[in-house]
mmCIF file as Biopython writes it, N, C-alpha, C and O atoms, coordinates in Angstrom:
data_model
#
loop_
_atom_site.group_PDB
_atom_site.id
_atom_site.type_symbol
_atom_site.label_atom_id
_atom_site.label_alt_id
_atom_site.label_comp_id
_atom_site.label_asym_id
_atom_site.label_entity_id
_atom_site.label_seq_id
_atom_site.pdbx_PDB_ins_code
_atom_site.Cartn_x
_atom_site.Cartn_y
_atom_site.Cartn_z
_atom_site.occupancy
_atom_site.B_iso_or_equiv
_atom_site.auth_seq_id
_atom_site.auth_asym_id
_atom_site.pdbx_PDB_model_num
ATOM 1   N N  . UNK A ? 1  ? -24.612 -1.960 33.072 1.0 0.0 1  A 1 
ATOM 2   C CA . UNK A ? 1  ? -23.851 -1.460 31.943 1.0 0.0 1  A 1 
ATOM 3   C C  . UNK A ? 1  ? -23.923 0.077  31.962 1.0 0.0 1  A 1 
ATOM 4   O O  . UNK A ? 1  ? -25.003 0.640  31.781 1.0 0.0 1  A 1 
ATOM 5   N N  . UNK A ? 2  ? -22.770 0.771  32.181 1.0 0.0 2  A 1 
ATOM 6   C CA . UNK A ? 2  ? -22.865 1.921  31.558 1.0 0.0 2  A 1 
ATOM 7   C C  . UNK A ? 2  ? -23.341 2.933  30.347 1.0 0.0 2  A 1 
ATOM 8   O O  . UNK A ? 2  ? -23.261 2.507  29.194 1.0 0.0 2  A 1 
ATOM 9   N N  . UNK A ? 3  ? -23.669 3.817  30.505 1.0 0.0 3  A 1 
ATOM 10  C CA . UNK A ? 3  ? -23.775 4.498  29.460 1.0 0.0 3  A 1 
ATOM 11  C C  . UNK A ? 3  ? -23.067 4.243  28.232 1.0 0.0 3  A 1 
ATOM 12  O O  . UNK A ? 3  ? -23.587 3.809  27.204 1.0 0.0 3  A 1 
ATOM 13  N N  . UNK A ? 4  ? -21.577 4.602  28.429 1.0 0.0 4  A 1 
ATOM 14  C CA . UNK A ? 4  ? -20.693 4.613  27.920 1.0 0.0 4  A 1 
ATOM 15  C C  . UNK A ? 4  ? -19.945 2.967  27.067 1.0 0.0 4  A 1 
ATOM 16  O O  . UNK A ? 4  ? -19.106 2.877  26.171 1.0 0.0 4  A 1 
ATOM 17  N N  . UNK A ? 5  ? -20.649 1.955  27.781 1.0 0.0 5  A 1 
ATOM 18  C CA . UNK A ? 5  ? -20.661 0.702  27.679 1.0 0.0 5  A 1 
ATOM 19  C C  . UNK A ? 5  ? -21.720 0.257  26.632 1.0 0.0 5  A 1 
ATOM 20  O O  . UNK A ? 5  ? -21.496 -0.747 25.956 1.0 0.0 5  A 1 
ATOM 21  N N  . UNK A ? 6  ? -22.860 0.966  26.477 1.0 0.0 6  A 1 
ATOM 22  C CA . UNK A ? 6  ? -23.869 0.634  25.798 1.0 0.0 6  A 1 
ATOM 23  C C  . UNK A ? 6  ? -24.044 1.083  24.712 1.0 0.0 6  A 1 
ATOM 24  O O  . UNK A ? 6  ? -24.600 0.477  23.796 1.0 0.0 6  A 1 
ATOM 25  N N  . UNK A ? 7  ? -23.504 2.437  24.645 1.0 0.0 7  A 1 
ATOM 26  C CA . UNK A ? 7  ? -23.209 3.269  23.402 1.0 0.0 7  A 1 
ATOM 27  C C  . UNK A ? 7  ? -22.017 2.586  22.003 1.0 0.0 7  A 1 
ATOM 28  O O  . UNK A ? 7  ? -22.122 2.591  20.776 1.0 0.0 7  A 1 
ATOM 29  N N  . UNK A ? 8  ? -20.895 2.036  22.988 1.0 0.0 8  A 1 
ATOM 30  C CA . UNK A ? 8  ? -19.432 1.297  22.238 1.0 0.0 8  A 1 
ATOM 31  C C  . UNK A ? 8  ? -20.536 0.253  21.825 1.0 0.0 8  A 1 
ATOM 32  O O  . UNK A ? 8  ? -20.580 0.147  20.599 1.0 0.0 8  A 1 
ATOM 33  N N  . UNK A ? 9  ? -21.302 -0.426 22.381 1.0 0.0 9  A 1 
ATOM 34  C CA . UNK A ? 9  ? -21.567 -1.630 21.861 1.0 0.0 9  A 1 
ATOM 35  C C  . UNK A ? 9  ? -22.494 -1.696 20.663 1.0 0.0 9  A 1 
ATOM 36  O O  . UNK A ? 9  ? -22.498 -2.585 19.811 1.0 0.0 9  A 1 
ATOM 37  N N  . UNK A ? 10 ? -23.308 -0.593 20.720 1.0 0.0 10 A 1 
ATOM 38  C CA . UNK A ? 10 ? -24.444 -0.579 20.014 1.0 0.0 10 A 1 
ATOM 39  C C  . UNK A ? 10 ? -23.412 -0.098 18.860 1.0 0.0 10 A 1 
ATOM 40  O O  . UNK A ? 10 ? -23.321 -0.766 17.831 1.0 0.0 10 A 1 
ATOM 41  N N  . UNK A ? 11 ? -22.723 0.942  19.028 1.0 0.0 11 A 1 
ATOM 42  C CA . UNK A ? 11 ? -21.643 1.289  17.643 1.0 0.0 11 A 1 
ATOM 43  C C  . UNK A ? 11 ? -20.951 -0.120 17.204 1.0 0.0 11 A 1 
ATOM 44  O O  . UNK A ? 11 ? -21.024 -0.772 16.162 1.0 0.0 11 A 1 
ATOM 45  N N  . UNK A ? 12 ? -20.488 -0.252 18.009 1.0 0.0 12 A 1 
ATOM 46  C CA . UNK A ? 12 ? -19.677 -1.687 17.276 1.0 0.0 12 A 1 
ATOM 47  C C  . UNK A ? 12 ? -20.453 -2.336 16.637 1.0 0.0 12 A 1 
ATOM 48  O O  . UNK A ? 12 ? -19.807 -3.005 15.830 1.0 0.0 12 A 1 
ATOM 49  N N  . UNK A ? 13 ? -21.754 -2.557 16.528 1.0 0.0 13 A 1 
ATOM 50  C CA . UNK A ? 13 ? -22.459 -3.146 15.585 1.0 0.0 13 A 1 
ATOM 51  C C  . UNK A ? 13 ? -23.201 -3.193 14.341 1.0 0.0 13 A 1 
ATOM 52  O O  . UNK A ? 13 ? -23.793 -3.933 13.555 1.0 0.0 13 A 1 
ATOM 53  N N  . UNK A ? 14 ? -22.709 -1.536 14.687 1.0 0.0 14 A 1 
ATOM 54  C CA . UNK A ? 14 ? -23.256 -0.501 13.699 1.0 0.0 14 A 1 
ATOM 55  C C  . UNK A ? 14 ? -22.527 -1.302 12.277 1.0 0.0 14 A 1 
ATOM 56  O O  . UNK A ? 14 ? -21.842 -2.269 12.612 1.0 0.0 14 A 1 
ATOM 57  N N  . UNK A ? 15 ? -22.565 -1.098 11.089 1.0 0.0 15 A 1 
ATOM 58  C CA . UNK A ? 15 ? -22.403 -1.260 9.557  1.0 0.0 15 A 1 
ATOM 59  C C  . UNK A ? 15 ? -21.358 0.248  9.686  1.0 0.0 15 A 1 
ATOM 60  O O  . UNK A ? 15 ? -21.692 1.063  10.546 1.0 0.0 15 A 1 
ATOM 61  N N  . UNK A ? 16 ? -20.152 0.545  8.833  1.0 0.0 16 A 1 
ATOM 62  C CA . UNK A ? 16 ? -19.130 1.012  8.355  1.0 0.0 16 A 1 
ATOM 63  C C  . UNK A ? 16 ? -19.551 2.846  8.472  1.0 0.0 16 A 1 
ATOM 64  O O  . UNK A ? 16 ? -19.094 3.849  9.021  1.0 0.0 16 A 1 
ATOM 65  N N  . UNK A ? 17 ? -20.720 2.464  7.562  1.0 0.0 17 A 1 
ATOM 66  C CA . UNK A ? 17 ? -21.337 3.757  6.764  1.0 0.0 17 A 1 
ATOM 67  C C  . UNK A ? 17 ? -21.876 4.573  8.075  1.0 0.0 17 A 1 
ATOM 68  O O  . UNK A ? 17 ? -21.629 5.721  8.444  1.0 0.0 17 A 1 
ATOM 69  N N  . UNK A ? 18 ? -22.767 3.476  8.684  1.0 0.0 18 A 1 
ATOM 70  C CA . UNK A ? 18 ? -23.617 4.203  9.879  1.0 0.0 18 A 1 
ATOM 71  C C  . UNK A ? 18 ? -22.247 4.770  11.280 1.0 0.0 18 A 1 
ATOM 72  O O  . UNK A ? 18 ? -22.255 5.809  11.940 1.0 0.0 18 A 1 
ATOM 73  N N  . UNK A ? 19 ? -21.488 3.911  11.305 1.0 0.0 19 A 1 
ATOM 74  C CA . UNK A ? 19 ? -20.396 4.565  11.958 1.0 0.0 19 A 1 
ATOM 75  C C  . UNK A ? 19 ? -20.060 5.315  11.781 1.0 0.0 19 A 1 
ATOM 76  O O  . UNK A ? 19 ? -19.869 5.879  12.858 1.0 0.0 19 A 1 
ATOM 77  N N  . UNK A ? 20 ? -19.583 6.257  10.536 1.0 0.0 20 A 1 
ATOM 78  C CA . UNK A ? 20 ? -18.849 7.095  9.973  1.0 0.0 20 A 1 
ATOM 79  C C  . UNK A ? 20 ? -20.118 7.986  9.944  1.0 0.0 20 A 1 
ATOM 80  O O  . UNK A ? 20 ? -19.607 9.036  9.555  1.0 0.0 20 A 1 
ATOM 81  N N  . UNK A ? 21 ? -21.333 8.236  10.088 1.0 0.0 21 A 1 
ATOM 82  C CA . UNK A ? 21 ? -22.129 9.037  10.730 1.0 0.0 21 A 1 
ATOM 83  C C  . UNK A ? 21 ? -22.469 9.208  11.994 1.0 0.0 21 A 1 
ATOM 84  O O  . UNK A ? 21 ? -23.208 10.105 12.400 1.0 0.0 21 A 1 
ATOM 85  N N  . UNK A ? 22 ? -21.772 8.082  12.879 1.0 0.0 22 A 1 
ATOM 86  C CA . UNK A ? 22 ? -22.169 8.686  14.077 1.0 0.0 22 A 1 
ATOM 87  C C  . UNK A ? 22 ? -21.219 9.512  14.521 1.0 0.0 22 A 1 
ATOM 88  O O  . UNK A ? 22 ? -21.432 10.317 15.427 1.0 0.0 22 A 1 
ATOM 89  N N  . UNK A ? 23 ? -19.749 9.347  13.743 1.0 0.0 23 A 1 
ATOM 90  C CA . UNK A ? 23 ? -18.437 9.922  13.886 1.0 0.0 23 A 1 
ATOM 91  C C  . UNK A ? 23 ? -18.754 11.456 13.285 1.0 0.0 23 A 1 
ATOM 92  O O  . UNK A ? 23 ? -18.264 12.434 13.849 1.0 0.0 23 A 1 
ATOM 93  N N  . UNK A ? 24 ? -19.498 11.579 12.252 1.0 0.0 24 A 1 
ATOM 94  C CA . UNK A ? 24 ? -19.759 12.897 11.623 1.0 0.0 24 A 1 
ATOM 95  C C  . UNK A ? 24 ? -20.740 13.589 12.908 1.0 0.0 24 A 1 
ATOM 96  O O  . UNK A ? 24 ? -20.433 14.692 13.361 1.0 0.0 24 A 1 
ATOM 97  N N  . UNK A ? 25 ? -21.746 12.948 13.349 1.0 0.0 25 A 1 
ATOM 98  C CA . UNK A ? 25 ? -23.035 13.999 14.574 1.0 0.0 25 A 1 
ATOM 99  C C  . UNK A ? 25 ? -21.556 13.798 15.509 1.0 0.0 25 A 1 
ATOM 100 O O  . UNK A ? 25 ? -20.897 14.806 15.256 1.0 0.0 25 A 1 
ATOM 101 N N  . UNK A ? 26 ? -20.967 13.136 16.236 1.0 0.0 26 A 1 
ATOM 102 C CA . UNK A ? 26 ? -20.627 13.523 17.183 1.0 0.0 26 A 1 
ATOM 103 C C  . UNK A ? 26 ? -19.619 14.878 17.041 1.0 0.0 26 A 1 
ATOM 104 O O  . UNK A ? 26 ? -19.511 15.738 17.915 1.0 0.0 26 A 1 
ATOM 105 N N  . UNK A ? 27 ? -18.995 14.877 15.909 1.0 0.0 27 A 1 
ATOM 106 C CA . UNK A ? 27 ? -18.116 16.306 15.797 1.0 0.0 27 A 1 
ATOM 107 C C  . UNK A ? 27 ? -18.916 17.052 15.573 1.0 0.0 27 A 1 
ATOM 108 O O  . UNK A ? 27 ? -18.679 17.825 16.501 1.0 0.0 27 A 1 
ATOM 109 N N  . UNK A ? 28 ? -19.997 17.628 14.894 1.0 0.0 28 A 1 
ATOM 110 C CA . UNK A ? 28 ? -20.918 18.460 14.685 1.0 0.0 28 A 1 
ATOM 111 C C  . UNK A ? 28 ? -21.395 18.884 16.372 1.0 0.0 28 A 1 
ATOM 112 O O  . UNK A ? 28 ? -21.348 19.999 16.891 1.0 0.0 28 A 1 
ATOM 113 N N  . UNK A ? 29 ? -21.669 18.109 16.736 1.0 0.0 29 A 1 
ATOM 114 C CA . UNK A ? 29 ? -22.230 18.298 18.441 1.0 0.0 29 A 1 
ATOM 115 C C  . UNK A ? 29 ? -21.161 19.238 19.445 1.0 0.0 29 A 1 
ATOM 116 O O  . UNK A ? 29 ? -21.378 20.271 20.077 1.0 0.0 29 A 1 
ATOM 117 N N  . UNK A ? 30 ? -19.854 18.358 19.287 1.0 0.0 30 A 1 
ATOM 118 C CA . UNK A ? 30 ? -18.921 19.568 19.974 1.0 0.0 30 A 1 
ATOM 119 C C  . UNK A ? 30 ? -18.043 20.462 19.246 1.0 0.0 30 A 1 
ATOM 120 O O  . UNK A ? 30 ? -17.095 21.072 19.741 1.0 0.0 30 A 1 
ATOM 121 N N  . UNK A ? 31 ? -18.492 20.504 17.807 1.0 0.0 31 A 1 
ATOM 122 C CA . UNK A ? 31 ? -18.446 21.937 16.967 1.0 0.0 31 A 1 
ATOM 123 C C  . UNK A ? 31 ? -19.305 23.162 17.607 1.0 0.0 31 A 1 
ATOM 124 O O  . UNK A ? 31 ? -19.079 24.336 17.900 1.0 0.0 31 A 1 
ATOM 125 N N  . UNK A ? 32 ? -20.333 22.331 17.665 1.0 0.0 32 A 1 
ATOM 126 C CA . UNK A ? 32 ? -22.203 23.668 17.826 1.0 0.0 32 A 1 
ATOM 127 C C  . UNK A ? 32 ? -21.170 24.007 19.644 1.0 0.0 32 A 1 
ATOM 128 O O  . UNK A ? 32 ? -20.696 25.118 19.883 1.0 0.0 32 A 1 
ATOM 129 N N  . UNK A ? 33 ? -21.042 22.821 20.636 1.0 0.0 33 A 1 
ATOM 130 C CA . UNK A ? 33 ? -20.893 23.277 21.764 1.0 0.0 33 A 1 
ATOM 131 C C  . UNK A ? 33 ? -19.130 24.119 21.979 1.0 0.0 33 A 1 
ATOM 132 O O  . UNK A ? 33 ? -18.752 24.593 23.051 1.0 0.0 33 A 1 
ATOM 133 N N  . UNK A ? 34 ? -18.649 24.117 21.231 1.0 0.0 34 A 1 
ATOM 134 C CA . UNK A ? 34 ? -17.615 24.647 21.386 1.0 0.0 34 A 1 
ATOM 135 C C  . UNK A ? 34 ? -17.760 26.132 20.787 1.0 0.0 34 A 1 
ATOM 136 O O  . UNK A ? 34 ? -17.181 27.046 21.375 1.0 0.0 34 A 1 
ATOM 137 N N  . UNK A ? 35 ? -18.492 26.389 19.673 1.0 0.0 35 A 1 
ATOM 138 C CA . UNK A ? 35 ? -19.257 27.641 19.297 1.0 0.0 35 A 1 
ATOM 139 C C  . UNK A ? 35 ? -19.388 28.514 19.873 1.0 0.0 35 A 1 
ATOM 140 O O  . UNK A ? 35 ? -18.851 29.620 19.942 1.0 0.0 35 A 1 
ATOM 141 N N  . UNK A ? 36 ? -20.963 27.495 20.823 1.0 0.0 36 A 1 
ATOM 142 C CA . UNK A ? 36 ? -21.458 28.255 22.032 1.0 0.0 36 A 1 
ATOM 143 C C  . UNK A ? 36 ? -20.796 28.996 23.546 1.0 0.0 36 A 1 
ATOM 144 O O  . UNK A ? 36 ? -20.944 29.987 24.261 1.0 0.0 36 A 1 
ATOM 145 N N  . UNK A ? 37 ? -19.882 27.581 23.416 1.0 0.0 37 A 1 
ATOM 146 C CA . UNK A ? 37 ? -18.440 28.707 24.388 1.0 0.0 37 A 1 
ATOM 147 C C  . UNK A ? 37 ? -18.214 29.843 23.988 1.0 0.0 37 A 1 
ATOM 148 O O  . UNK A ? 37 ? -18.309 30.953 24.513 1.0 0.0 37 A 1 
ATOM 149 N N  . UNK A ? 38 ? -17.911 29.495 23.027 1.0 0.0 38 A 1 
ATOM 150 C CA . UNK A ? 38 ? -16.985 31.132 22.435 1.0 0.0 38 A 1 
ATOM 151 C C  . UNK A ? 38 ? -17.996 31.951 22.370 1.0 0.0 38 A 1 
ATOM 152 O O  . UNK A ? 38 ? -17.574 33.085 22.594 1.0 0.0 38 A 1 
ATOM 153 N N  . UNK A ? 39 ? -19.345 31.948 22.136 1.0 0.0 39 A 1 
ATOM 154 C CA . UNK A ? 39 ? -20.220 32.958 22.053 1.0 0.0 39 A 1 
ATOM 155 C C  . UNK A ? 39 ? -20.694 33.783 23.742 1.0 0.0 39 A 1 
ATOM 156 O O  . UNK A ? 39 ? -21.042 34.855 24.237 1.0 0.0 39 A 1 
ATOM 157 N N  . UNK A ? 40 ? -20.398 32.407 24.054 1.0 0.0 40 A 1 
ATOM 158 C CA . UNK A ? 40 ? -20.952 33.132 25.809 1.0 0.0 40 A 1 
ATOM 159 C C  . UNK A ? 40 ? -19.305 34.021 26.194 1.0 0.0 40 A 1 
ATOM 160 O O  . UNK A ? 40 ? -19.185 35.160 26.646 1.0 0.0 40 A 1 
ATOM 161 N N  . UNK A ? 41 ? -18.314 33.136 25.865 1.0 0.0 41 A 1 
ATOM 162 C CA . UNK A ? 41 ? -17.354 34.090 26.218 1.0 0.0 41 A 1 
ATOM 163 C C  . UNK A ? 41 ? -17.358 35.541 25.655 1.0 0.0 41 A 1 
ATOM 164 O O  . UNK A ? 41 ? -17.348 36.498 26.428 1.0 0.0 41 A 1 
ATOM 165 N N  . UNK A ? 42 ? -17.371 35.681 24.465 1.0 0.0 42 A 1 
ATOM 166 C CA . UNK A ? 42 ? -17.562 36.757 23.866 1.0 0.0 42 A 1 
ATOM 167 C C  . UNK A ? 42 ? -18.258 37.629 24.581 1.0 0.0 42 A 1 
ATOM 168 O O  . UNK A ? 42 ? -17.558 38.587 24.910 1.0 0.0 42 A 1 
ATOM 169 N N  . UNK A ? 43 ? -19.750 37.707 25.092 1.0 0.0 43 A 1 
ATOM 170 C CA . UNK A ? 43 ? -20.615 38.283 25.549 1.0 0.0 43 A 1 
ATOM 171 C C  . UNK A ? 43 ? -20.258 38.638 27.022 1.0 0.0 43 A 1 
ATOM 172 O O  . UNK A ? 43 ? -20.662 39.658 27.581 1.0 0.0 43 A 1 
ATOM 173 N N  . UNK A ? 44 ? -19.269 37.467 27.733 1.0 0.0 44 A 1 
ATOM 174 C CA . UNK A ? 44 ? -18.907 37.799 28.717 1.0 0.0 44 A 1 
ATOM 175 C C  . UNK A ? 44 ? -17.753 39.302 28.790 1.0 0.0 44 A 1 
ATOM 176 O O  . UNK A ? 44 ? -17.716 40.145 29.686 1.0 0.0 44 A 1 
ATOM 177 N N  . UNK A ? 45 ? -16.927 39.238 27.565 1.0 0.0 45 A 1 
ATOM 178 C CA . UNK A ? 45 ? -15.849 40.225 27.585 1.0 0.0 45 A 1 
ATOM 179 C C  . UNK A ? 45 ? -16.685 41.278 27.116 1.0 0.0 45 A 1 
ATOM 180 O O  . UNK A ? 45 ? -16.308 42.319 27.655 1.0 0.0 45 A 1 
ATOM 181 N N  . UNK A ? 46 ? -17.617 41.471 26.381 1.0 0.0 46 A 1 
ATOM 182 C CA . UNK A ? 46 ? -18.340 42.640 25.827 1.0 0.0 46 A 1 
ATOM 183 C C  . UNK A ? 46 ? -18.880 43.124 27.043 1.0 0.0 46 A 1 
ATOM 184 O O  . UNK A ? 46 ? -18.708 44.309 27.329 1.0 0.0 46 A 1 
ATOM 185 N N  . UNK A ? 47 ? -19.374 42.536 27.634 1.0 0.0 47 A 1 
ATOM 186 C CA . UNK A ? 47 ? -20.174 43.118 29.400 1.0 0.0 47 A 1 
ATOM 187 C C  . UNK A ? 47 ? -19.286 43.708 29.735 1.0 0.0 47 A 1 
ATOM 188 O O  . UNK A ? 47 ? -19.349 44.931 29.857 1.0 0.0 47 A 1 
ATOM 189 N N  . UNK A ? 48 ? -17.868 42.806 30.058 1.0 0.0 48 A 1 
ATOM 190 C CA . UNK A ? 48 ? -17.244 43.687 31.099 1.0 0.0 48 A 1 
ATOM 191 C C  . UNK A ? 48 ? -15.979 44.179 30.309 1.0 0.0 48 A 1 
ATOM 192 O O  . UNK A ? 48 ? -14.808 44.157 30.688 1.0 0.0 48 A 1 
ATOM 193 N N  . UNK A ? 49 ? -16.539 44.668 29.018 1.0 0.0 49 A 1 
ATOM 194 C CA . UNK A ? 49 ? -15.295 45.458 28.581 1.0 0.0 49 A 1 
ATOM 195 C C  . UNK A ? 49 ? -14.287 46.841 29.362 1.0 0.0 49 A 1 
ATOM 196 O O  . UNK A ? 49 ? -13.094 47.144 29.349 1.0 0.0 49 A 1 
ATOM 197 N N  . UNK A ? 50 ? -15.395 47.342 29.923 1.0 0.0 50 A 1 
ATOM 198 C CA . UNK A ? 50 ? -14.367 48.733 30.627 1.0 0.0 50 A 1 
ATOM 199 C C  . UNK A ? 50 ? -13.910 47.913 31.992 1.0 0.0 50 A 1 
ATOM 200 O O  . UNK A ? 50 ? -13.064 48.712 32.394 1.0 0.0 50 A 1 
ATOM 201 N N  . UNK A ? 51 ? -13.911 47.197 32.648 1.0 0.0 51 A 1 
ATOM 202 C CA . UNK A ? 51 ? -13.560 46.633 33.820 1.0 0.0 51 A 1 
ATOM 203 C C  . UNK A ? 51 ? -12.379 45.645 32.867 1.0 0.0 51 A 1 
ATOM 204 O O  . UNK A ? 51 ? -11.625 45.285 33.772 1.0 0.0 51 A 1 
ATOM 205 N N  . UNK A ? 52 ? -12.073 45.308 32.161 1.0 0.0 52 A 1 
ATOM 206 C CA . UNK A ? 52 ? -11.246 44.231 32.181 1.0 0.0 52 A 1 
ATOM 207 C C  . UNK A ? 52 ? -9.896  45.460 31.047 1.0 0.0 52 A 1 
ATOM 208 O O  . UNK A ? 52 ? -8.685  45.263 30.943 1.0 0.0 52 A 1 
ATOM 209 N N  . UNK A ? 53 ? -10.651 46.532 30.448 1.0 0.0 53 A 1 
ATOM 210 C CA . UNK A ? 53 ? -9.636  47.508 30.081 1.0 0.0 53 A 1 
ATOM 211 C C  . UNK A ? 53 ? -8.800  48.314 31.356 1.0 0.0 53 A 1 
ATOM 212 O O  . UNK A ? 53 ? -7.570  48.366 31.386 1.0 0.0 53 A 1 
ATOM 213 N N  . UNK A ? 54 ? -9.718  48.954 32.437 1.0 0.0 54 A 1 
ATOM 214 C CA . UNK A ? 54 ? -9.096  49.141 33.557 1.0 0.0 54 A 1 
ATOM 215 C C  . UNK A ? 54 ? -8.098  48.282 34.374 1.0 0.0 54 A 1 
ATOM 216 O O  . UNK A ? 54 ? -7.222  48.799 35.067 1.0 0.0 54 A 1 
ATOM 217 N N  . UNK A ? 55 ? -8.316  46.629 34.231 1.0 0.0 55 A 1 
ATOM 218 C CA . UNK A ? 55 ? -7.663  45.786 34.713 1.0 0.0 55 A 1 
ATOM 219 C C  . UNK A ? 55 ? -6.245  45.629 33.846 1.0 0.0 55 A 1 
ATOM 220 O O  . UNK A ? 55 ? -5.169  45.212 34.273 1.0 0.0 55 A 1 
ATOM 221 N N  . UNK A ? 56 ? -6.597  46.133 32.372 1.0 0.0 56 A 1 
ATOM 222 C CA . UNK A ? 56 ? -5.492  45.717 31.643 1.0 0.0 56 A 1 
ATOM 223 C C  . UNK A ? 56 ? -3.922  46.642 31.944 1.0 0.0 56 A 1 
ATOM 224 O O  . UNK A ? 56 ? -2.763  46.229 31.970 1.0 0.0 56 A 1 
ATOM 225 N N  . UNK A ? 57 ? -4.409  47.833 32.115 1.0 0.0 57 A 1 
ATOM 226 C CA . UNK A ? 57 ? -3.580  49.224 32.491 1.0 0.0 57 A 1 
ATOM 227 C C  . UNK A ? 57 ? -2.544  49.057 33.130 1.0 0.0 57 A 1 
ATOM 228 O O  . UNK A ? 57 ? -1.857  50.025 33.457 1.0 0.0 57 A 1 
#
């Protein structure tokens, strides 16, 4: 069984309420990781701010 196989199943058995919390952590999870993109990106353009202004020219 897959990961992904074991996870559906164990949810499917889950009660309404407890679903609708695992539905709430899982958006919270790729809220925080989608964040963290943007934060590393950020830091990436702040580094190379004069190289990517020269590039812009």
């Amino acid at each position: 069984m897959t990961l992904a196989e074991k996870l559906l199943q164990d949810f499917q058995e889950l009660p309404e309420e407890k679903k609708q919390q695992v539905v709430d952590f899982v958006e919270f999870l790729k809220s925080k990781q989608q964040k963290e993109l943007e934060a590393m990106m950020d830091d990436i353009i702040d580094t190379n701010k004069d190289a990517l202004l020269e590039l812009a020219k």
